[in-house]
Every structure is written in C-alpha cells, then in structure tokens.
C-alpha positions in Angstrom: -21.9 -1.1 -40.3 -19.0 -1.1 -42.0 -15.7 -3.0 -40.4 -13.3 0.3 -40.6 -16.1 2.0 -38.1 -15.2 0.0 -35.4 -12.0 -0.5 -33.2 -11.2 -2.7 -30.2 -8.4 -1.9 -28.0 -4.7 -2.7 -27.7 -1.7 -2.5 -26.0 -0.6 0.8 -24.4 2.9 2.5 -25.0 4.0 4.4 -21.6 7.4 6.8 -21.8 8.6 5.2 -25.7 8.3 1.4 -24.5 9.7 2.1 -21.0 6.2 0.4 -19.9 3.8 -1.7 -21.9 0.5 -2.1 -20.6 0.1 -5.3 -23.0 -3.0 -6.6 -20.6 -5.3 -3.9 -20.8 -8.9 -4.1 -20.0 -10.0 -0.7 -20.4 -9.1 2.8 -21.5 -11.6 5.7 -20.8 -10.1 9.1 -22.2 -11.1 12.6 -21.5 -10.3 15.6 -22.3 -12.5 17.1 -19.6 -13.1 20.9 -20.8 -14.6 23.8 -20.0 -15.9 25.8 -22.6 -18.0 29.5 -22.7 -21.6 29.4 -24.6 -21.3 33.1 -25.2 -24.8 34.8 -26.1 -25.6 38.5 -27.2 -27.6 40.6 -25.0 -31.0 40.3 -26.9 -30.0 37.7 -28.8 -30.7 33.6 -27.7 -28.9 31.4 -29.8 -24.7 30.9 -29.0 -22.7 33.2 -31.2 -19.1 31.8 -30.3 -17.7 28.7 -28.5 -14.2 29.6 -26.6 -12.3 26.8 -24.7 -12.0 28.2 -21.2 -9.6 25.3 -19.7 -9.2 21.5 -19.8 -7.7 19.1 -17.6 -7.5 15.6 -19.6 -7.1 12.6 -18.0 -6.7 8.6 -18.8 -8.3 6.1 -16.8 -7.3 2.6 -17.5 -7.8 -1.2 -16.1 -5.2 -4.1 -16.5 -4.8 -7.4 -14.4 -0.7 -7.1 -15.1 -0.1 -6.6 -11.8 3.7 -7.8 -12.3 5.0 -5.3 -14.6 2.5 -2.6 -13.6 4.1 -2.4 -9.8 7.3 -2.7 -11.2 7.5 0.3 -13.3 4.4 2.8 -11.8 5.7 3.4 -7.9 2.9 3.2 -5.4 4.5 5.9 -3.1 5.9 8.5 -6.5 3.7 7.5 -9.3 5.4 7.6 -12.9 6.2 10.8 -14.5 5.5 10.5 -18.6 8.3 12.2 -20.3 8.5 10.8 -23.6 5.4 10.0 -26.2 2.9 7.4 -24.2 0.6 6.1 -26.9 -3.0 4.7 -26.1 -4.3 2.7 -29.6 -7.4 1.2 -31.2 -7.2 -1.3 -33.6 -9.2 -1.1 -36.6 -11.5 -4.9 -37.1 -12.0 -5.7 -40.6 -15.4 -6.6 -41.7 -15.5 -10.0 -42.4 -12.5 -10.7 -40.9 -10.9 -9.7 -37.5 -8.4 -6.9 -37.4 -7.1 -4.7 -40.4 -3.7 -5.0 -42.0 -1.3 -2.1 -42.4 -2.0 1.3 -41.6 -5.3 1.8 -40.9 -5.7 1.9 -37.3 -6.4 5.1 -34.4 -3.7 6.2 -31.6 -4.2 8.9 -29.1 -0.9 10.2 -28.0 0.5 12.3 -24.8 3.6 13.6 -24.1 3.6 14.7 -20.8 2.3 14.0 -18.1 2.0 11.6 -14.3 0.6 8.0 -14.4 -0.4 6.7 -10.5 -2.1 3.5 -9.4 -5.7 4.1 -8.2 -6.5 0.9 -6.7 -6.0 -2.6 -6.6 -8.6 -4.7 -5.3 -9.6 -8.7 -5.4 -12.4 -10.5 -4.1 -12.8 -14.4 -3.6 -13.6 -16.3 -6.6 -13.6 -13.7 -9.0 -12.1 -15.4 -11.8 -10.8 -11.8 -13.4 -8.5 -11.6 -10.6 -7.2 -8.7 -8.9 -7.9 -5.7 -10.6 -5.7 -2.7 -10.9 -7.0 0.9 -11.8 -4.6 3.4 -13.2 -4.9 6.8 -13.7 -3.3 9.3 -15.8 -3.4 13.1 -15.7 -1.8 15.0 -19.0 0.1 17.7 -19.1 1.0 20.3 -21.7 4.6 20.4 -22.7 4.7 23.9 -24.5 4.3 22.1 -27.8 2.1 19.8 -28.1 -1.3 19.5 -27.0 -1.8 16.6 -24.2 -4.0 14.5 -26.3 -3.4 13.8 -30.3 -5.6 11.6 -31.8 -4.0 10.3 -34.9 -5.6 8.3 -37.5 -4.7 5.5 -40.4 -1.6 4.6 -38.0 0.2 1.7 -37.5 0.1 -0.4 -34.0 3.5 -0.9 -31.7 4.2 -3.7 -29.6 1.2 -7.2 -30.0 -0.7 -8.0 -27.1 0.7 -10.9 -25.0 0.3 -12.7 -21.3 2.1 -12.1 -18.2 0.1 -13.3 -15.5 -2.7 -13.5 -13.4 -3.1 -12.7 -9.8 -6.0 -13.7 -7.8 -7.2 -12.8 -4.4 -5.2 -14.1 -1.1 -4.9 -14.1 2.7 -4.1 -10.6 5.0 -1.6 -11.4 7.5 -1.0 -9.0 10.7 1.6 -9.1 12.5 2.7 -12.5 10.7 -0.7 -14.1 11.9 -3.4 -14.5 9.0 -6.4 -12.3 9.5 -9.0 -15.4 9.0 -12.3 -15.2 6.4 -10.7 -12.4 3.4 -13.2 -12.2 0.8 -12.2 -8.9 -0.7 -9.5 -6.3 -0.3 -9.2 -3.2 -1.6 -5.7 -1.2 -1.7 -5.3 3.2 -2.7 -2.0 4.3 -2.5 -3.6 7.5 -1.9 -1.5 10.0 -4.7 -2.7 13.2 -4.9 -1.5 15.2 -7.8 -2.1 18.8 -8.5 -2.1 19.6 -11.8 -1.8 23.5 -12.6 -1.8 26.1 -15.3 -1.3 29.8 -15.3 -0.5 33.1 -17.5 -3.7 32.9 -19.3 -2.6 28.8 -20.2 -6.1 26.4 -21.3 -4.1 23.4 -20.2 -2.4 22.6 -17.2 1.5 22.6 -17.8 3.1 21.5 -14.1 1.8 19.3 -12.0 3.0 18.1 -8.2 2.1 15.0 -5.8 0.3 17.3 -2.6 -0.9 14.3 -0.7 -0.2 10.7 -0.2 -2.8 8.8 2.2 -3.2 5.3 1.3 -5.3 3.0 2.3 -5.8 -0.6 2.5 -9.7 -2.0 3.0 -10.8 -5.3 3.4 -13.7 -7.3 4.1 -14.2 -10.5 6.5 -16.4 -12.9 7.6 -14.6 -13.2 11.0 -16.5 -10.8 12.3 -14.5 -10.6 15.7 -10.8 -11.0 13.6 -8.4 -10.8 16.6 -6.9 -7.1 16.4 -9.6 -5.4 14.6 -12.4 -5.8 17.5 -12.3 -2.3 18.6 -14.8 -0.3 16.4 -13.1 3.3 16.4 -9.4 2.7 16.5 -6.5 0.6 17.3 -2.5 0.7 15.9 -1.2 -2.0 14.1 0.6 -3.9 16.4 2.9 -5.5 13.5 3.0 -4.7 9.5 -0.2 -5.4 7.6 0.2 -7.6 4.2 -2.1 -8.3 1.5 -1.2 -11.0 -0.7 -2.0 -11.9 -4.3 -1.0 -15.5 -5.5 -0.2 -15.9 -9.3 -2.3 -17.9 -10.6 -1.0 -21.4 -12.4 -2.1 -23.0 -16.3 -3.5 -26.0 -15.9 -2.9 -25.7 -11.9 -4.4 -23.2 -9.0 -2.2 -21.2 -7.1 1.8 -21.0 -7.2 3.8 -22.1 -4.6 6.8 -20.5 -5.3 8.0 -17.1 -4.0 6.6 -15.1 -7.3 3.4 -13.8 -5.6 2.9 -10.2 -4.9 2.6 -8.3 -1.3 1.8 -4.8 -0.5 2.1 -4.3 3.1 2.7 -1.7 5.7 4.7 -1.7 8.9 2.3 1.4 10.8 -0.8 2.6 11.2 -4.4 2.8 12.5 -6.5 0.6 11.7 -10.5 -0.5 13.0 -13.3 -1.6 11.9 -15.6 0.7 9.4 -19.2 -1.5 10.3 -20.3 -5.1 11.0 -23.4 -5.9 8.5 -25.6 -9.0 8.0 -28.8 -9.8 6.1 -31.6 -12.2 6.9 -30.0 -15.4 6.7 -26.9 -14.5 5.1 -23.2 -14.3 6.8 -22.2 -11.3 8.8 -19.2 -9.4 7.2 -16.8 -6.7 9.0 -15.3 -4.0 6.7 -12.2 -2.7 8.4 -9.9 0.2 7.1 -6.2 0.5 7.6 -4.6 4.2 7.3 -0.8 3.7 7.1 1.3 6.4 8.8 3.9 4.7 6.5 4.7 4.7 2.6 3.5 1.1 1.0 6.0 -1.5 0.9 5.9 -4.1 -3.0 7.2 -7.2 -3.3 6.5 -9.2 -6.5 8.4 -11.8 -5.5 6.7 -12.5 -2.4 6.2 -16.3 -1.0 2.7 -16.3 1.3 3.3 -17.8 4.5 
C-alpha cells in the first residue's frame, strides 16, 4: 500500500477560523441518504438509482474542552455560516505526512454544530471527553458536503489543555465517591426540507432537556437517597480540573464547571457484583438552562 492511499486526521476549520477544533480525536462523516432501487415489473435487476433525501451529519470527539465551551453554547449550539472545513492529511510512504498539495478536505457551508456530551471517569488518562455533533444544511448553492482533493491544510495541530475528571458539589457540599459523570445539554434540532428539496435547507432547536448523570460509590450520598424523586435543594456542579505538565491537577481558578441552579434529581439504580463495590447511578433533569465557567476554581 502505497503512502498517498492513506490519510490521518487534522485540525477542523469551524465558520472560516471562528473555531479551531485543533485537538480532535475523531471525525465520522455521513451523508446519510435515502435512495430508490427502482425495478421493472417483470424485470429483477435495478434499472435506475434516484436519491430520494439525505440528512448529513458530523460526529466528532475532542478533549479541548476550553475553547470548545467557549465558542459552541451549551443552551444555543453554534450556527455554521461560513465554509467549516473537516481535513485528512495525506502520510507519505516512507516518511510521515506529504508536502504541498496533496491532501483531502470535506467542506460545509451551512449548517448547526451542538455539544452531545461531555463525560469523565476516574483515572481515565484521556480525560474528559466531549462529543460534538453537526447537522448540515443546504444553502441553495452548494451541496452540504464537498469533498475536495490534492488540497492544501489550514491551521497545524497544537495543545490547549487537558481536563480530567473532578468532584460534584450540591448545594456547595461535595457529593462524596464521583467516579464518572456524564453531562447532555439536551439540543434538539429539527432539520427540514420541502418543495420537492433532497437536502434539508432550515433547520430549528425544538427541544432542550439536558441532563447531568453521574455515578458514585456513596451509595447513600446525602440528597440523592430517595429512589424516584427529589429537587435540588441548591445548584448542582460538575467540575473538571486542568490537568498540569510535569504536575497533577491545577490549583488555580482555570478549571471548568457546568452546573445548574434547578431541577429533579434521584437515583436511576443501586448495583453491585459479588465482591465488588456497590455503585448508585443518579440523574439530574435541570428545569434550568446549563450554566459554564472555564475559569472555575473547585472548592
């Protein structure tokens, strides 16, 4: 196998620069469409293959929590209004990466970017995970995916940070024995087409229920006992600590907290295995929009 068959991937252009996903971990594109095998009456072999409709979509992973939360809103998502570009870099057998330009780029022109989840768990050394996801639209023009070849790569991948897992506090008192949290702003985005269109061309938010999930090994966590429901009695934050070179965990007010100041919350199930711990998986529904701070110091 040849080196200019294979590509690796790189960072991600969102509204012309206004957003650089520069710590990517993943990118899964789809064009998700829905096409007619049309067969003759007496006939059993496909004469023609029509396009019926697509709805295209971008799913990507990134650990830049920092500039993620600071330019895709947890509550309004991200409207992309200008080119976003999603690229491959070419390797070069023998070598690394190709020269010049000889690499791959998908690109969209409109469309709405939302945070799917964030989630962390104790001693994961990946540290919290966000999942983004982006539906795209068609702008009249252009088609909502263009994959271009032999092009040349914007922007070089560099380091932000790193944010691991961290306490839950309710009510300012720390919800003891966190070993994973899970947080879904909760966007749902309609995406729609009409007058005959294959691709959707408007799209709106419908819904917003987000929902923060975590697990503990404090199996009777003060606040959380009853098994059906219960209001917060106090806002509900999950923190993420930046992680240090060289060091652990900053101590500085530059971690990250999503929190919430309302909402029901109670425990999902209590479940234990032979000789392992017990856990308690507890959901909060907010009856609130998601609060950010990434500049957060954990008390």
């Amino acid at each position: 196998m040849a080196g200019a068959e294979r590509y690796s991937i790189y960072p991600g252009i969102i509204n012309n620069g206004g957003l650089t996903l520069r710590q990517i971990g993943g990118v899964d594109l789809s064009p998700n469409t829905q096409k007619a095998d049309i067969v003759l009456g007496g006939a059993v072999d496909r004469v023609s293959v029509p396009t019926v409709s697509a709805d295209p979509t971008a799913s990507i992973s990134t650990d830049d929590l920092y500039n993620v939360l600071g330019g895709v809103s947890l509550t309004t998502g991200l409207a992309i209004s200008s080119v976003s570009t999603f690229q491959y870099q070419q390797r070069e057998d023998t070598g690394v990466f190709a020269a010049g330009s000889t690499h791959d780029i998908v690109t969209v022109q409109k469309g709405f970017l939302t945070v799917s989840s964030i989630t962390s768990s104790q001693d994961d050394e990946e540290g919290a995970q966000c999942q983004l996801a982006l539906a795209a639209l068609y702008n009249g023009s252009v088609e909502p995916l263009v994959h271009a070849t032999t092009q040349a790569l914007t922007s070089t991948p560099s380091f932000t940070a790193r944010y691991f897992h961290g306490p839950v506090y309710h009510n300012s008192s720390q919800v003891d024995g966190i070993i994973s949290t899970t947080v879904n702003p909760g966007l749902a985005f309609a995406a729609k087409r009409a007058d005959g269109s294959v691709f959707p061309t408007v799209g709106s938010i419908v819904a917003r229920l987000p929902t923060i999930t975590f697990t503990t090994l404090k199996i009777n966590a003060a606040g959380v006992a009853n098994m059906f429901h219960g209001a917060l009695a106090g806002t509900l934050a999950c923190y993420y600590p930046l992680g240090v070179t060289s060091g652990t965990r900053s101590a500085s007010s530059d971690n990250i907290k999503i929190s919430a100041a309302t909402g029901d919350w109670a425990k999902d199930g209590i479940s234990v295995s032979a000789n392992d711990d017990g856990t308690a998986s507890v959901t909060v529904r907010p009856t609130t929009t998601l609060a950010v701070s990434t500049a957060s110091s954990i008390p």
